[in-house]
MARTITI-513587 format. One record per residue (C-alpha): residue in one letter; x, y, z. Coordinates in steps of 0.25 Angstrom, whole numbers, plus 2048, in hexadecimal, padded with zeros to 3 digits. Example, Ala and Ser with C-alpha at 12.3 -4.5 7.8 and 13.67 -1.06 7.14 Angstrom:
2
A8317EE81F
S8377FC81D
***
This chain:
838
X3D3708A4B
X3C670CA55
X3CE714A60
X3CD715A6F
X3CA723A6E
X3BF721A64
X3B8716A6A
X3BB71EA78
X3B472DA73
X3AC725A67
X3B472FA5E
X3B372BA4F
X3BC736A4B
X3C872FA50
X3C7722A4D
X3D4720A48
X3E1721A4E
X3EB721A40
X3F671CA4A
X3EF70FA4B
X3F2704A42
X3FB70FA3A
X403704A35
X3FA6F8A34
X3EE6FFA2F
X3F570CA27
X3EA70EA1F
X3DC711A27
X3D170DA22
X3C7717A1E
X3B971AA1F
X3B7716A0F
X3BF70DA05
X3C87169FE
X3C67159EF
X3CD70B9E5
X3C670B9D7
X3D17149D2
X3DF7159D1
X3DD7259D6
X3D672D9DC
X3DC73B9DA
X3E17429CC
X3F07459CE
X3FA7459C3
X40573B9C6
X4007339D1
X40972A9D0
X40871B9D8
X40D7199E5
X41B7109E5
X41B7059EB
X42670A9F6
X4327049FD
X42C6F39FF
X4386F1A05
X4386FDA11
X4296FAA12
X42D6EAA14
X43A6EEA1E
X42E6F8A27
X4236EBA26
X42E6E2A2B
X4326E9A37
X4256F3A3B
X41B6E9A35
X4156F7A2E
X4126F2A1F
X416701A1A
X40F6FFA0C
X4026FFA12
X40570DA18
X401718A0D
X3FF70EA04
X3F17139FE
X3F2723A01
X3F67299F3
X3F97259E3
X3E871F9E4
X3E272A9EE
X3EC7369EB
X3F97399E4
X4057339E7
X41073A9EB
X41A7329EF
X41E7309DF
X42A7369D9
X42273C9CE
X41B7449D8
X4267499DF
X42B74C9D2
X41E7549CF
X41E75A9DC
X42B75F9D9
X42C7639CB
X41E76C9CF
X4257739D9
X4337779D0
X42877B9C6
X4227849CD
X42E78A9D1
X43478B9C2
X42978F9BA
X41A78E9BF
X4197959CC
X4157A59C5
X4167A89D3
X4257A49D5
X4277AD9C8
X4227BA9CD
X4287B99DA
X4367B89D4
X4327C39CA
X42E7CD9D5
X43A7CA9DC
X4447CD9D0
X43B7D89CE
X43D7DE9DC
X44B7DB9DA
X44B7E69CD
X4447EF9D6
X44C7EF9E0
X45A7F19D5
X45F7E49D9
X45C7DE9CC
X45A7E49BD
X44D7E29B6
X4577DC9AA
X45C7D29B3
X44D7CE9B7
X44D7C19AF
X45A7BC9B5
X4577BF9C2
X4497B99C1
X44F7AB9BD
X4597AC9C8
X44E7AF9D2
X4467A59CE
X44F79A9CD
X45479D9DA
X44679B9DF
X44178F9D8
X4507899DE
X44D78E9ED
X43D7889EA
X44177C9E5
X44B7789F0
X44277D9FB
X4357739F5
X44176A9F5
X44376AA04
X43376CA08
X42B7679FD
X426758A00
X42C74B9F8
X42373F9F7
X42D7369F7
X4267279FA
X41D722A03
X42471AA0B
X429727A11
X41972AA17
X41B71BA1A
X42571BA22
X422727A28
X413721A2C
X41A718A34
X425721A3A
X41A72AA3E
X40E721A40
X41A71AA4B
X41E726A52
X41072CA53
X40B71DA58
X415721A63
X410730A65
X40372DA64
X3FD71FA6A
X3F0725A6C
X3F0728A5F
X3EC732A52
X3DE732A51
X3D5735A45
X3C6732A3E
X3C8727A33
X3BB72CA2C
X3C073DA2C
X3CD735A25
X3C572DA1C
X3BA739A17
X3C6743A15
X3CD737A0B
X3BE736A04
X3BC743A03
X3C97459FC
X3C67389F4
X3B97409EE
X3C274B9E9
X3D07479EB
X3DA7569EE
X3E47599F8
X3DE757A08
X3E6764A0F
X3E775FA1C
X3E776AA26
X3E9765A35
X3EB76EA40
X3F976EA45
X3FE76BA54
X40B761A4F
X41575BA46
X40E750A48
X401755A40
X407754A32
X40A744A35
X3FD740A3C
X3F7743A2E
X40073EA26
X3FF730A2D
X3F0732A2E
X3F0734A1E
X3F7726A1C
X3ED720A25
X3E3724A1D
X3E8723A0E
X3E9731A0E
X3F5737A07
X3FE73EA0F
X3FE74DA0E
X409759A0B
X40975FA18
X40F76FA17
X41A76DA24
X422778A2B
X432778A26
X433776A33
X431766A32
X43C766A24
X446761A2D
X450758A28
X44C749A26
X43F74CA2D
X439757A22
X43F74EA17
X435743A1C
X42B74DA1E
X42A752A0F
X42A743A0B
X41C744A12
X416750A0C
X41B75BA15
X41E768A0F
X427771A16
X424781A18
X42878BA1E
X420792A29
X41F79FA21
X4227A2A13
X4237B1A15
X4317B6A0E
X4317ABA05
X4297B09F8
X4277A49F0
X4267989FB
X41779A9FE
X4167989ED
X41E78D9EE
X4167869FA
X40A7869F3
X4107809E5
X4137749EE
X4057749F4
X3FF7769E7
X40676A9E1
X4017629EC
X3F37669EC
X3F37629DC
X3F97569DE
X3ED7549EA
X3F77519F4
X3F2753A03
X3F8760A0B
X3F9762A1B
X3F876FA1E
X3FA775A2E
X3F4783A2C
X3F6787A38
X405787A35
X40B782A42
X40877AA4C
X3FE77EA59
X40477EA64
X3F777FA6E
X3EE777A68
X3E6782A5F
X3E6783A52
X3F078FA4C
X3EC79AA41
X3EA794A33
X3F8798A2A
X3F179BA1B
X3FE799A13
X3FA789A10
X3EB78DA0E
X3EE798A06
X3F678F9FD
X3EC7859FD
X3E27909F9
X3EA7969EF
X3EE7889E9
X3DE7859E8
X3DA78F9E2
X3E77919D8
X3E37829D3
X3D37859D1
X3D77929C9
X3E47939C3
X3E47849C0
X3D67819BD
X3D77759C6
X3C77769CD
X3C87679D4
X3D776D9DC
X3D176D9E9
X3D77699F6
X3D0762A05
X3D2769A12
X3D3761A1D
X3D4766A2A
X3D975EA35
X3DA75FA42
X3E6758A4B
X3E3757A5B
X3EE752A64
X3EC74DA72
X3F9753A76
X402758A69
X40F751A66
X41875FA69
X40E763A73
X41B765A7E
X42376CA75
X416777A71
X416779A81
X42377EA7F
X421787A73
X41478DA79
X41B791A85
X426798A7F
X43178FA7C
X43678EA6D
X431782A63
X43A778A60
X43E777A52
X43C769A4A
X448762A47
X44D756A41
X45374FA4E
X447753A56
X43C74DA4B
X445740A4B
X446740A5A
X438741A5D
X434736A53
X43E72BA57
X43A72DA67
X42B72CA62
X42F720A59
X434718A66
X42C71DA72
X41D71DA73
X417729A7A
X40D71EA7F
X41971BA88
X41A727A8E
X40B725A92
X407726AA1
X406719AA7
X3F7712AA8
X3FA714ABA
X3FD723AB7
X3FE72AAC2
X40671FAC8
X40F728AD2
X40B732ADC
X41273CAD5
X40C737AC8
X3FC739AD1
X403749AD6
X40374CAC6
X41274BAC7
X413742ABC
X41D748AB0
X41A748AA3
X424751A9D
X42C744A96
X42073BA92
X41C73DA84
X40C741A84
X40373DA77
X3F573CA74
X3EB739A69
X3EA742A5D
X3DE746A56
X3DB747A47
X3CE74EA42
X3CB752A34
X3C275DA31
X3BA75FA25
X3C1761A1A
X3BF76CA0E
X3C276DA02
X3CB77C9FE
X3C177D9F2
X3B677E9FC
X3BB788A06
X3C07919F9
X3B27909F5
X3AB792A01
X3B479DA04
X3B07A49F7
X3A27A39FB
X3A57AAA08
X3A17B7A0C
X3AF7BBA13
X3B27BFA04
X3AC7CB9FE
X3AB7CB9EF
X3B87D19EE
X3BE7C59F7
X3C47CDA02
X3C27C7A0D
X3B87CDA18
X3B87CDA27
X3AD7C6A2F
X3AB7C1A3C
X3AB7B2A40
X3A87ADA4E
X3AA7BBA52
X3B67BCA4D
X3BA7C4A42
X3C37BAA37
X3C67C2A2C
X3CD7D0A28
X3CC7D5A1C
X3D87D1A11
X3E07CAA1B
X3EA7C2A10
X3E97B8A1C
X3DA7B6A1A
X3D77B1A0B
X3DF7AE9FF
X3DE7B89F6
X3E37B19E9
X3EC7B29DC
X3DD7AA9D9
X3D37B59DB
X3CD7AC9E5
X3CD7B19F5
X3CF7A59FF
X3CE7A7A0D
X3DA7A0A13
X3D77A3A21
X3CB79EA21
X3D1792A1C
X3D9791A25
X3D0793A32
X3C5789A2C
X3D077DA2B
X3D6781A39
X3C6781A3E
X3C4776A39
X3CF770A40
X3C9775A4C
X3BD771A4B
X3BF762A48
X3CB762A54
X3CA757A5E
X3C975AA6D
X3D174EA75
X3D074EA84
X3DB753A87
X3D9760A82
X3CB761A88
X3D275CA95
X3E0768A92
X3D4773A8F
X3CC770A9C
X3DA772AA5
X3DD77DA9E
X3D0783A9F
X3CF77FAAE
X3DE784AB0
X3D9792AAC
X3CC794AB2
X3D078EAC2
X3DF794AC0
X3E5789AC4
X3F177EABE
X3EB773AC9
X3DB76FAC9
X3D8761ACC
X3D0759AC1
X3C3758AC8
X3C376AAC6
X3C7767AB7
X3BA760AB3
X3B0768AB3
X3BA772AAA
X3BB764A9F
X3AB763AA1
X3AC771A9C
X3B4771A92
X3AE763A8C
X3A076AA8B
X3A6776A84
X3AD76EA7A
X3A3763A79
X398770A77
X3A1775A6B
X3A4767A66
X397764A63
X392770A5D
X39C76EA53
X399761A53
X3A775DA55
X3A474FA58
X3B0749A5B
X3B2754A66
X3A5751A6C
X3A8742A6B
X3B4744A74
X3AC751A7D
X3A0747A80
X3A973DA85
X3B0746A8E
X3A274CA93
X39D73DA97
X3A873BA9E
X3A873DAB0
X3AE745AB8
X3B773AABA
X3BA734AAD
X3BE744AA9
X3C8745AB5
X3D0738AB1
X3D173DAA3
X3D8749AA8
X3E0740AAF
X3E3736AA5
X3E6742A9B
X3EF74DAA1
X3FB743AA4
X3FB73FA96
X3FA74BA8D
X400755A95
X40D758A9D
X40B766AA4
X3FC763AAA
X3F9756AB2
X3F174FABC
X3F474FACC
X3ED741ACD
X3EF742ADC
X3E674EADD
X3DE74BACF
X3E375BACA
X3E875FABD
X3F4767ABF
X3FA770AB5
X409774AB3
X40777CAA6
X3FA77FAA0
X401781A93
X3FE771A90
X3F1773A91
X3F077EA84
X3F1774A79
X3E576BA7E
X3DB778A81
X3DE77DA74
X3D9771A6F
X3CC774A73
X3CB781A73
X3C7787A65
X3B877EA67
X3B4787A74
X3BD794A70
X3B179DA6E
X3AA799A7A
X3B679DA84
X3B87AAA7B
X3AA7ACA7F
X3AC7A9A8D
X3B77B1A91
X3B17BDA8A
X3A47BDA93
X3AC7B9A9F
X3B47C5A9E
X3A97CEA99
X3A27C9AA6
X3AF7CEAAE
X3B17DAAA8
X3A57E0AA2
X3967D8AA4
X38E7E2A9E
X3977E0A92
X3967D0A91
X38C7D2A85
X38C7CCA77
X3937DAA6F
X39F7D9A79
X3A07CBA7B
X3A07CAA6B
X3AA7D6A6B
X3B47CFA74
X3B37C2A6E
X3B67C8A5F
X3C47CDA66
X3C67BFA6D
X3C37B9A60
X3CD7C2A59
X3D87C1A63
X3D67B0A64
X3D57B0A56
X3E47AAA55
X3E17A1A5E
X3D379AA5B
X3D179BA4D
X3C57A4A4D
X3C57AAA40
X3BC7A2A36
X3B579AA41
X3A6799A3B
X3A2791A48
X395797A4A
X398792A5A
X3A279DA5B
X39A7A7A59
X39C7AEA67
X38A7AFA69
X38A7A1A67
X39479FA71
X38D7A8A7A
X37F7A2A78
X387794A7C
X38D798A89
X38079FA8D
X378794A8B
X381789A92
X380795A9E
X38E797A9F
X38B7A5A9B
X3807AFA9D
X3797B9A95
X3717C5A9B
X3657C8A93
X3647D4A9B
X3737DBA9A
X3767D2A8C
X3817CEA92
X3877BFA95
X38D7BBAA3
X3957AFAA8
X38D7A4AAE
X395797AB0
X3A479DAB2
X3AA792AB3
X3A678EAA4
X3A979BA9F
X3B679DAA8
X3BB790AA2
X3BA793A92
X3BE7A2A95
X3CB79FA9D
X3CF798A8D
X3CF7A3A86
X3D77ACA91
X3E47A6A8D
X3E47AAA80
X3DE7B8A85
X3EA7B9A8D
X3F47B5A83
X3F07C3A7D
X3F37CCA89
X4007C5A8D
X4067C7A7F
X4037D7A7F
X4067D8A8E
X4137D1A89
X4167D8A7D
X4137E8A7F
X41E7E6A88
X4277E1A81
X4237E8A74
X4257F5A7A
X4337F1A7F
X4357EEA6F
X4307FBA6B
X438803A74
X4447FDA6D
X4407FCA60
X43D80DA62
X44B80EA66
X452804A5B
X44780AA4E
X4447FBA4C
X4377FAA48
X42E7EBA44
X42C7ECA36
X42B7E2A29
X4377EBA25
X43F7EAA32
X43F7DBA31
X44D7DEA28
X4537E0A34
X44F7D5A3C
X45B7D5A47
X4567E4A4B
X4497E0A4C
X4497D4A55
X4537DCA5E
X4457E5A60
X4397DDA5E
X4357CFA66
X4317C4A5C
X4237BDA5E
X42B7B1A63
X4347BAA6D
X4287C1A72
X4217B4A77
X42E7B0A7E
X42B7BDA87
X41E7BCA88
X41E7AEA8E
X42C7B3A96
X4237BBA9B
X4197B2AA0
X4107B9AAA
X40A7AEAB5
X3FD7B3AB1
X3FB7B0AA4
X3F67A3A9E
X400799A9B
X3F8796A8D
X3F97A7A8B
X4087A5A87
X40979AA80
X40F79DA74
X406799A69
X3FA7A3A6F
X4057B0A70
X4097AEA64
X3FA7AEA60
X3F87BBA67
X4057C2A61
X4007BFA51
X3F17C4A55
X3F77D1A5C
X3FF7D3A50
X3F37D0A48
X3EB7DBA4D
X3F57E3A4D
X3F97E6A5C
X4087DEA59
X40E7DEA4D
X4167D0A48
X4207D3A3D
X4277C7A39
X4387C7A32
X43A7C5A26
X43D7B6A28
X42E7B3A2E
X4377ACA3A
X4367B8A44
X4297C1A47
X42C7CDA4E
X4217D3A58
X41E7E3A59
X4127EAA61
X40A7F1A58
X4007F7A60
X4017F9A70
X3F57FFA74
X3EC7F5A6C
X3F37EAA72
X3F07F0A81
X3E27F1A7E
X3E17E3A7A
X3E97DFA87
X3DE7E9A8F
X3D57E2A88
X3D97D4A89
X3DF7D5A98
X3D07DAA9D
X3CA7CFA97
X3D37C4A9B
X3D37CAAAA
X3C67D1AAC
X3CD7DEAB0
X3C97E9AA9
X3BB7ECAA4
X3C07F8A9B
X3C77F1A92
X3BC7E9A8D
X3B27F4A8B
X3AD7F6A7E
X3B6800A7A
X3C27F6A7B
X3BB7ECA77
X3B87F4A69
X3C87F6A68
X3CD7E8A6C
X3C27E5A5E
X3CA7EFA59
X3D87EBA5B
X3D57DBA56
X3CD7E1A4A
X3D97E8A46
X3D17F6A46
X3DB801A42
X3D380CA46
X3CE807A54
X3CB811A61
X3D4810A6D
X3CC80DA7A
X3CA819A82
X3D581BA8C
X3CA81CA97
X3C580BA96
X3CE809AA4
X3D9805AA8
X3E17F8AA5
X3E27EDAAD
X3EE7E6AA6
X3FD7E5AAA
X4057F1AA6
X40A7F1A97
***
């Protein structure tokens, strides 16, 4: 199963394409011979043998597909793990849940007892009549409960159902995908020993980018004998027939927020506590939803901290110290992703499509019966004049890619609780406390957000949890050409400000950014990166420009190639986001950098010295934090003088020893990686230059109606969305208002949407969401702070106005992101702004 691409790139870490021989060769070999001097190899109370199935549907399949079905999952559970495609087990599964309902969840009974109770205070009941009403309550709960696990709890019901699905699947994504799903047969096979060693529940915890993620590890777990896990899916996916299929394979359905329900959070971790008893594999997406640019998203803590709570409610209360469980992070790369069209349309405004049966079965049957290998550009292409002119269309041909599946190293939750323990962002009273990590500070004090502060007397600090799985991720992420090829026109399209460059101008900015990457890649002794970097680097000028050629036409539909002219021209840079946003958490730090000495080089030289650089980059730090992941990043790299001391010595910067201050040397370099982080920048500036506006039309009305944005108010919901905008509503006017000046990538939605939680999170907005959790309305909270961080941020990004970034701003703009209630207004004297009018 040796592939093109390995033996192209010498690559071992792809070495197998799981969509190869899927059906001859179902089971991959792995690295070791699995073991077979026992009957079992893990503890679990009714592990009952696998039935033989239906002989006669896996005969009538053989006949006709020559696919012998029984070979399919024929050796992944009853030996290795439990089996639980048994009736016994469903029976289990289901008696544990009614019991928990009825009579062993304490937790269920002191909910309905407050409730009766506040019902006593509140004269609605009378404390005689507590009994009857409790047993009313509470069989009315345990009755809603019960039918709810009914419609989104799995059902194991045989295996022919993963069968058959395997080979529905494997066939549509044989036709998706003909360059194929790529992985490492020895990361497979040293995750399976490892779990061998001391069999538990792997947590798989993939980063999320499409629909498609939760079957490309499904299918890659039958390939390797693995048993497929639970996978916690939105509701969105219980559609009819298609979410019935769905739990039959493990998924769980949740709903995205459990906020005004009091008991379903309690009942979503019974469900996960049964399956980690019964060492049943879970796939989690802690980022909650799927990215729609190609970075990962905020950790969500409700899985981790049930996961936590779980863990240590076993190892205390139950007194079981083997209950453990295996984090796996996993990290999913797509040459071009599956809805990538339908993302374009979202992050420029328009309204996502929901999920629907008809739309899931269409999909599937016209991926069934058409290859998107036949939509492929002919060998001759460009044939045409028109076709050598770049006016070629690809708006109707289905474009695909190879997908990239890298594990990373795995630990076990008993470790991290340990370690954690250990740590010293824990006082002896296990409050948490604040410190600073890559100059960035990633901790406040008692955030519920932060650590589990449990029933269990042991503190656990979920959002670290969460950022060391999701960095992880990132750091084991697979860069494919293509995305080094989309960051380097981007890159290109910013610093010469043009949407037409020919190819021959576009190679020294790749040159560029294959030497940044490859720098960071092997400094973190990323290997497969450097694999693929130093292929690229070898290559001529030559072999680089007919890459480009050869790769814009087929991945993307908004960018091409004027083969006439040898120019790349582009028709909407917001195609280009998701494949720079592939790469740019590896050189993040290193543009932060950049731009804050090319601006303190514009706007105040005798500034550009270490205290201030470090003083702008802690706020750059804060304000990207959303967006980069910075908190809990011990990478000693990121440490802004370590990044200094490397751009100096590779002369791209300066440094006075005289003045102690730094300079730009090579522009161009530092020009290039500064131009990154402007977009983001931006994004800032064009949400409060949209929203003052706007907020103060909403505050003359509301001043005039008396309808003010409280939790209260939410009773009155119709008042209040006549006043205030939603979070939804105000992006609509922002990107209404599109201003020819701002970066495309600046509106998108996924990055405005970014800026609005963090404005509200330091307290310059303020987000109140109904009582429904569906609708999250938008006030201003504090006007003039939110005009010193435009001042602020439009000086910088313009190179206007020195003023306001003298040290007194600067003090206040640490101010404003620390969240400093007492902090001093600037004086009135620092100058006048140079911004637009608000």
């Amino acid at each position: 199963m040796a592939s093109s691409f390995a033996q192209d790139h010498e690559n071992s870490d792809f070495d197998v394409n799981i969509l190869e021989d899927a059906f001859t060769h179902p089971n991959i070999n792995l690295t070791f011979p699995l073991p077979t001097d026992k009957e079992k190899y893990i503890d679990v109370e009714d592990n009952e043998k696998v039935a033989n199935g239906f002989r006669l549907l896996h005969n009538f399949v053989h006949f006709f597909t020559g696919i012998n079905v029984s070979e399919i999952y024929s050796n992944n559970e009853y030996r290795y793990s439990v089996n639980k495609h048994s009736k016994r087990f469903n029976k289990k599964l289901v008696s544990y849940m009614d019991d928990q309902l009825k009579s062993k969840d304490a937790y269920l009974d002191k909910l309905v007892s407050s409730l009766v109770q506040s019902e006593i205070r509140l004269k609605l009941t009378e404390p005689k009549n507590f009994q009857n009403r409790f047993t009313e309550l509470k069989s009315f709960v345990v009755k809603y409960y019960h039918d709810e696990n009914a419609k989104n709890m799995p059902y194991f019901n045989t295996p022919d159902v993963i069968r058959i699905c395997y080979v529905t699947v494997v066939s549509i994504f044989q036709k998706m995908f003909p360059n194929g799903l790529w992985c490492s047969r020895s990361q497979f096979s040293a995750l399976y020993e490892k779990y061998l060693q001391n069999p538990m529940s792997i947590i798989f915890l993939p980063n999320h980018q499409s629909h498609l993620d939760y079957m490309i590890i499904h299918v890659i777990c039958v390939r390797f004998q693995l048993s497929v896990p639970t996978v916690i899916a939105g509701d969105n996916l219980n559609v009819a027939i298609f979410g019935r299929i769905l739990r039959q394979m493990g998924a769980i359905f949740i709903k995205r927020s459990f906020s005004n329900e009091a008991y379903t959070e309690q009942n979503l971790t019974n469900l996960i506590e049964f399956i980690l008893e019964n060492k049943i594999h879970l796939e989690v997406f802690i980022e909650g939803t799927r990215s729609r640019d190609g970075k990962l998203l905020l950790p969500k803590y409700g899985i981790l901290k049930a996961l936590c709570n779980i863990y240590l409610k076993q190892r205390t209360l139950q007194h079981n110290e083997g209950f453990d469980m295996l984090m796996q992070p996993i990290s999913i790369t797509y040459e071009r992703v599956y809805e990538a069209d339908g993302y374009l349309n979202e992050l420029v405004g328009k309204d996502k499509k929901q999920e629907n049966t008809l739309g899931i079965i269409k999909n599937g049957l016209s991926n069934m019966f058409t290859s998107a290998k036949d939509d492929d550009l002919p060998p001759d292409f460009p044939r045409t004049k028109k076709e050598k002119n770049g006016d070629y269309d690809n708006s109707k041909r289905r474009l695909h890619g190879k997908i990239f599946i890298k594990l990373g190293s795995s630990f076990t939750l008993s470790s991290f609780v340990e370690e954690d323990k250990e740590s010293s962002e824990f006082s002896s009273s296990g409050v948490a406390v604040p410190q600073k990590v890559g100059g960035a500070k990633t901790l406040q004090t008692g955030s519920s957000q932060e650590m589990s502060l449990t029933e269990f007397g042991t503190p656990v600090n979920i959002k670290k949890l969460g950022f060391k799985i999701l960095h992880e991720i990132n750091r084991v992420s697979y860069l494919p050409e293509i995305s080094i090829i989309g960051a380097s026109i981007q890159a290109h399209y910013y610093y010469c400000k043009k949407d037409q460059f020919s190819i021959k101008e576009l190679l020294p900015v790749m040159r560029l950014f294959i030497s940044v990457l490859n720098n960071e890649a092997k400094a973190q002794d990323l290997q497969t990166n450097v694999l693929i970097l130093n292929y690229l680097k070898s290559r001529t000028d030559e072999e680089l420009a007919a890459l480009v050629r050869k790769q814009i036409p087929r991945f993307f539909r908004l960018v091409k190639i004027n083969f006439t002219e040898d120019k790349v021209i582009i028709h909407n840079s917001i195609e280009l986001l998701y494949h720079k946003n592939l790469t740019i958490h590896l050189i993040i730090h290193q543009c932060l950098a950049c731009f804050l000495v090319q601006r303190l080089s514009r706007l105040r030289p005798s500034a550009n010295d270490y205290k201030h650089i470090h003083k702008l980059y802690y706020i750059f730090t804060g304000l990207l934090k959303n967006e980069f992941l910075f908190d809990y990043n011990y990478n000693d790299r990121n440490e802004l003088s370590t990044v200094l001391s490397e751009l100096t010595e590779m002369g791209h910067i300066g440094f006075d020893n005289n003045t102690k201050t730094y300079y730009v040397v090579n522009d161009t370099y530092v020009t290039t990686l500064a131009e990154i982080v402007t977009p983001f920048v931006y994004t800032y500036i064009i949400c409060i230059e949209s929203l003052l506006p706007t907020m103060e039309k909403v505050i003359e009305h509301s001043s005039s109606s008396q309808v003010l944005l409280t939790e209260n108010s939410l009773f009155d919901e119709k008042a209040i969305a006549a006043v205030y905008p939603t979070t939804k509503s105000l992006l609509k006017i922002i990107q209404k208002s599109n201003n020819a000046s701002w970066p495309l990538e600046s509106v998108n939605k996924q990055y405005l949407l970014s800026v609005l939680f963090y404005l509200d999170h330091i307290n310059l907005l303020r987000i109140v969401k109904n009582k429904t959790n569906s609708l999250a309305y938008v006030t201003i909270e504090n006007r003039r702070d939110s005009l010193h961080l435009y001042d602020f941020l439009y000086a910088l990004v313009h190179g206007s106005t020195a003023a306001y970034v003298d040290d007194i701003h600067i003090e206040y703009i640490i101010d404003i992101v620390d969240k400093t209630a007492e902090r001093c207004l600037p004086d009135s004297r620092s100058g006048q702004s140079s911004r637009p009018k608000l």
